[in-house]
C-alpha positions, 0 to 999 in steps of 0.5 A: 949533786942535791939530795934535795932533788927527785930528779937527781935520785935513781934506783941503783944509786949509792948514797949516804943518808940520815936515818930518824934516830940519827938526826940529832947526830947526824951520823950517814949510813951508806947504801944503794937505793932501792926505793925512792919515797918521797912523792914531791919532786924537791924536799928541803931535808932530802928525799926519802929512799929506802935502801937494798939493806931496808934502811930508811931515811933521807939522802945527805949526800950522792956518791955515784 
């Protein structure tokens, strides 16, 4: 699935993101989103979720 997408994004779902500081990295946190942040139906970068563990960032990856 696209990270990319809103639609594809709900509450309870496990997702790996990218949080701010590991951008140039690249390195993937994974959690279970809590909320989504982005209001905009698509963003190029991913949606921004804030995970159960308070961590923000943008969806890289849906894993189910």
């Amino acid at each position: 699935m696209d990270g990319t997408r809103r639609s594809n994004i709900k509450a309870g779902l496990r997702v790996a993101i990218v949080l701010k500081q590991d951008q140039r990295s690249g390195k993937l946190t994974e959690g279970v989103v809590q909320d989504i942040l982005t209001k905009s139906g698509k963003h190029p970068h991913g949606i921004k979720v804030r995970l159960q563990s308070g961590a923000v960032g943008r969806v890289k990856e849906i894993l189910g």
